[in-house]
Every structure is written in structure tokens, then in C-alpha cells.
C-alpha positions as CSV (number, residue, x, y, z in Angstrom):
1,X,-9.8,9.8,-31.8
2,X,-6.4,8.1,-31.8
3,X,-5.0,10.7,-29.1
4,X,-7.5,10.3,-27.1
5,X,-7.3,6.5,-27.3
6,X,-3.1,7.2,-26.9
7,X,-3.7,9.5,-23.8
8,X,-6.5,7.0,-21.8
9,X,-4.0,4.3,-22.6
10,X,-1.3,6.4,-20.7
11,X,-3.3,6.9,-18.1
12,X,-4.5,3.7,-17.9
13,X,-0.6,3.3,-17.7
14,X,-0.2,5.3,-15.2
15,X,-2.3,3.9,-12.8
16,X,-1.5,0.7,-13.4
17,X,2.0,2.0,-11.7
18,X,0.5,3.9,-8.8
19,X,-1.5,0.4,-8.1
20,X,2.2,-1.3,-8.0
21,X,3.4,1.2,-5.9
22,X,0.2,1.4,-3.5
23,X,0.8,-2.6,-3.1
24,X,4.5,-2.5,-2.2
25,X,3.7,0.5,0.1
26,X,1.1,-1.6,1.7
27,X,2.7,-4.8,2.4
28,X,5.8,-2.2,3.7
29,X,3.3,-0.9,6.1
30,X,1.6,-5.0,7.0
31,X,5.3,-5.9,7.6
32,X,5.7,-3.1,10.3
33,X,2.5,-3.8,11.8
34,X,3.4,-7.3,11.9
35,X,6.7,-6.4,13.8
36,X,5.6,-4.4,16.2
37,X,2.9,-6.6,17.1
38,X,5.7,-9.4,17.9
39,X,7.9,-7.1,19.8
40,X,5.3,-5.5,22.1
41,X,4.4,-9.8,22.8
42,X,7.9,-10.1,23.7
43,X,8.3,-6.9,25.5
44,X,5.1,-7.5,27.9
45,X,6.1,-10.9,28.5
46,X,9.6,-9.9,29.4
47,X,10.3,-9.4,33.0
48,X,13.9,-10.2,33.4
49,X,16.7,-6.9,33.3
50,X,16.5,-3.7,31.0
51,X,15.0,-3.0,27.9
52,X,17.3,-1.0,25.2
53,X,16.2,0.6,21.8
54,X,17.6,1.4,18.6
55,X,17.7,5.2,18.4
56,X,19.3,6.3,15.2
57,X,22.4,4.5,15.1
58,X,23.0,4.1,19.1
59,X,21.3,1.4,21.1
60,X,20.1,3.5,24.9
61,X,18.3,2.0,27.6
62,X,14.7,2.2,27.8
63,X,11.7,1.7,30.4
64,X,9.5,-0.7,29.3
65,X,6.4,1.1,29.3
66,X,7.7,3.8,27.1
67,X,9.0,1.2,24.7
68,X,5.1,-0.3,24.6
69,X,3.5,3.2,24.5
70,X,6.0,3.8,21.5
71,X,5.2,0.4,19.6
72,X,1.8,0.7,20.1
73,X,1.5,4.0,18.2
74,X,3.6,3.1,15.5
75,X,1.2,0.3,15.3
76,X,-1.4,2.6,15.6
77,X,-0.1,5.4,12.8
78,X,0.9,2.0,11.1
79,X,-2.7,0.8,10.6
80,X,-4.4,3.8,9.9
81,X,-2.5,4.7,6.8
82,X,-2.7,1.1,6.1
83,X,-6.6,1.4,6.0
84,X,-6.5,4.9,3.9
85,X,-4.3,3.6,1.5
86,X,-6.6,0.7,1.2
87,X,-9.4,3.1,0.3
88,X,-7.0,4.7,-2.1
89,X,-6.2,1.3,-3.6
90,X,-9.7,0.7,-4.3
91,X,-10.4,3.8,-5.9
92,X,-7.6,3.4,-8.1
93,X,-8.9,0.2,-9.2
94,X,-12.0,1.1,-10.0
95,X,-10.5,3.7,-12.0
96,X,-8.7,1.3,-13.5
97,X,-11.5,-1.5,-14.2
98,X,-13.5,2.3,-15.7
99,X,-10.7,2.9,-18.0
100,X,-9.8,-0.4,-19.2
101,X,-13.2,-0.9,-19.9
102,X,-13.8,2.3,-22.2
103,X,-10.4,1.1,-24.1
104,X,-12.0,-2.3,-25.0
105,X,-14.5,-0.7,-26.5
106,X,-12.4,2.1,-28.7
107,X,-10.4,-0.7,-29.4
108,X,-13.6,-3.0,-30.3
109,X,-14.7,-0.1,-32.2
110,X,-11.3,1.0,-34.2
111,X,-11.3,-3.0,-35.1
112,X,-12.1,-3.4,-39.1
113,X,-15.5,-5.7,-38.8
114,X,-14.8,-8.9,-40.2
115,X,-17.7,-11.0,-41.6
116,X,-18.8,-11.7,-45.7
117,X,-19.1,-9.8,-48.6
């Protein structure tokens, strides 16, 4: 019984890390949808000259509506994975809530009862 109390505490471990990691990986992917939301405002507002983009490590000139077809799917890809991770994320915790609930009770259980004699 301990080892399987050991292993669902690794596990329960475990995902306790993928959670962290789905969490950073979602506010990564809020942050980009956040910026390109503010760039294609300030690109479809802007009227005045050209339009460059950053393209590896070289800035080139651009035409605007390629630059908004571009942000928009980025924003696009952005928010889809954004709403699968999300129903990753809650499947992980309820996998979590599961297993942290079946180690309270081994736990409950491997405790010595205390009361009189």
C-alpha cells in the first residue's frame, strides 16, 4: 500500500508541474493575443507612409493589409490553442482535485486512530 500511496503522490506531483507549465504557457499565449490585438488598432488606424516588419533579424517593408492578414491569424492560431489548452487545463485539474482527494483518504486511513482506551 505505501507504493501505491508513494506512486499517486508522484503523480499527483507531476501534475501539479504540468498545471504550472500549462499556466505560464497560457498567459504566454494571452500576452501575444493581447499584442497583436494592439498592433492591428494601430496598424488600421495608421494612414500616414509605409508599414515595416520584423522578419527574423531584418526589419523589410510591408503592405498594410498583409501585415493585418498576418496579425490576424497569429491572433487567430493564438486563440485557438489558448482555448485547447484551457480544456487541457481543466482536465488536468480535475485530475488533480481526483487524485488529491484519494490521497486524503490513504492518508486519513494510514493515520493511527486516536481516541480512549
Amino acid at each position: 500500500m505505501q507504493d501505491e500511496v508513494r506512486d499517486k503522490i508522484m503523480q499527483y506531483q507531476q501534475m501539479q508541474e504540468g498545471l504550472q507549465y500549462f499556466m505560464i504557457q497560457e498567459q504566454q499565449l494571452k500576452s501575444k493575443i493581447s499584442e497583436s490585438e494592439e498592433a492591428l488598432k494601430k496598424i488600421e488606424n495608421y494612414n500616414e507612409g509605409k508599414i515595416y516588419a520584423i522578419v527574423g533579424r531584418i526589419m523589410v517593408e510591408t503592405k498594410k493589409d498583409e501585415t493585418i492578414a498576418k496579425l490576424k491569424e497569429d491572433k487567430d492560431i493564438a486563440e485557438v490553442r489558448l482555448k485547447s489548452m484551457e480544456r487541457q487545463e481543466a482536465k488536468l485539474k480535475e485530475g488533480i482535485t481526483k487524485l488529491g482527494t484519494e490521497l486524503q483518504t490513504f492518508l486519513q486511513q494510514a493515520q493511527p486512530t486516536q481516541g480512549g482506551n
